[in-house]
C-alpha positions as CSV (number, residue, x, y, z in Angstrom):
1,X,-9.7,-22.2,-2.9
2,X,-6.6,-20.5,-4.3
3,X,-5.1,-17.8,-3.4
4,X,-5.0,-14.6,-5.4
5,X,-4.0,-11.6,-3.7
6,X,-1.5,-11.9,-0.7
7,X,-0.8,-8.6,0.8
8,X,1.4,-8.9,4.3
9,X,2.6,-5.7,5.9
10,X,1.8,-3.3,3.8
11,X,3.4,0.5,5.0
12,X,2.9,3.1,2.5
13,X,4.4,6.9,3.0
14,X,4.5,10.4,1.5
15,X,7.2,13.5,1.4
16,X,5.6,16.5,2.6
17,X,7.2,20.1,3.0
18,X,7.0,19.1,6.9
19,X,8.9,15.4,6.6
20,X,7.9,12.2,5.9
21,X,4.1,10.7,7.1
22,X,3.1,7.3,7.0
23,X,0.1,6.9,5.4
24,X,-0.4,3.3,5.7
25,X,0.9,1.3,8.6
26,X,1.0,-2.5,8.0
27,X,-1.8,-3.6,6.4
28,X,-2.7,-7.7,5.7
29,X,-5.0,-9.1,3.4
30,X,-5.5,-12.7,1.6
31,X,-8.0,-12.7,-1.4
32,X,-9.2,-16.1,-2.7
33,X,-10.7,-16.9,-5.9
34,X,-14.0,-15.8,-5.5
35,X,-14.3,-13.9,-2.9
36,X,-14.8,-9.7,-2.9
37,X,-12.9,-7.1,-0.7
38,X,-14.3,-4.2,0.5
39,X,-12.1,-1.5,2.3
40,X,-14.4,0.2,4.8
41,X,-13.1,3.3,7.0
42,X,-13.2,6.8,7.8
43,X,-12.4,9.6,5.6
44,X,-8.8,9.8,5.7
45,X,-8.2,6.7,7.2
46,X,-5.8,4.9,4.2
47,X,-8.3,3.2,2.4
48,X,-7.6,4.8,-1.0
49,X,-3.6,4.9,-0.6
50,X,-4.1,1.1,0.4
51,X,-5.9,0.2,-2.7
52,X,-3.8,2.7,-4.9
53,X,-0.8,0.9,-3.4
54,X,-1.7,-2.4,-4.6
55,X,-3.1,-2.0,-7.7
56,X,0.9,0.4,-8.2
57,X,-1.5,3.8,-9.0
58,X,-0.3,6.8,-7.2
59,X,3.0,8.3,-8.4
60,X,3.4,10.5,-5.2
61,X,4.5,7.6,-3.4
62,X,7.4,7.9,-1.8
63,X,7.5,4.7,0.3
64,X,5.9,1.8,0.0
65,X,6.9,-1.8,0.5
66,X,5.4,-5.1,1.1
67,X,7.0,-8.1,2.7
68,X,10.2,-6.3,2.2
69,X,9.6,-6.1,-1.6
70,X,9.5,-2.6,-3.3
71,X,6.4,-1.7,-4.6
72,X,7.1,1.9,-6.7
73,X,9.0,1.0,-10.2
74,X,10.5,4.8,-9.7
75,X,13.9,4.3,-8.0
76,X,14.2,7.9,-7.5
77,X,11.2,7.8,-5.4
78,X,11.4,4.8,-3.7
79,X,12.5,3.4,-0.2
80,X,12.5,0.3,0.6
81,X,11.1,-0.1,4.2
């Protein structure tokens, strides 16, 4: 099956008054044609950051990079990490 979605190393963070917090801390995925993903976690845990992230949603990211590659199309906001 091919490929669609190739996520590797996933980190996602936000500025707070208190510093910077990592919200999401090297996530991997691989979606094929066909197939369905389902994030499953606690409250809290990244799972709407993660998918926000992804799909480019939030614009209170501050951070958030995968495979080296910047993510956020605000350069004011983002860090590559």
């Amino acid at each position: 099956m091919k490929k669609v979605l190739q996520i590797i190393d996933l980190h996602v963070s936000f500025r707070t008054y208190g510093g910077s917090v990592q919200a999401v801390r090297g996530v991997n995925v691989d979606v094929y044609e066909k197939e369905t993903l389902a994030i499953v976690g606690e409250s809290g845990c990244g799972k709407s950051v993660t998918s926000q992230s992804i799909m480019r949603l939030s614009a209170c990211i501050q951070r958030a990079s995968r495979s080296g590659r910047n993510l956020v199309s605000r350069p004011q906001l983002a860090v590559i990490i």
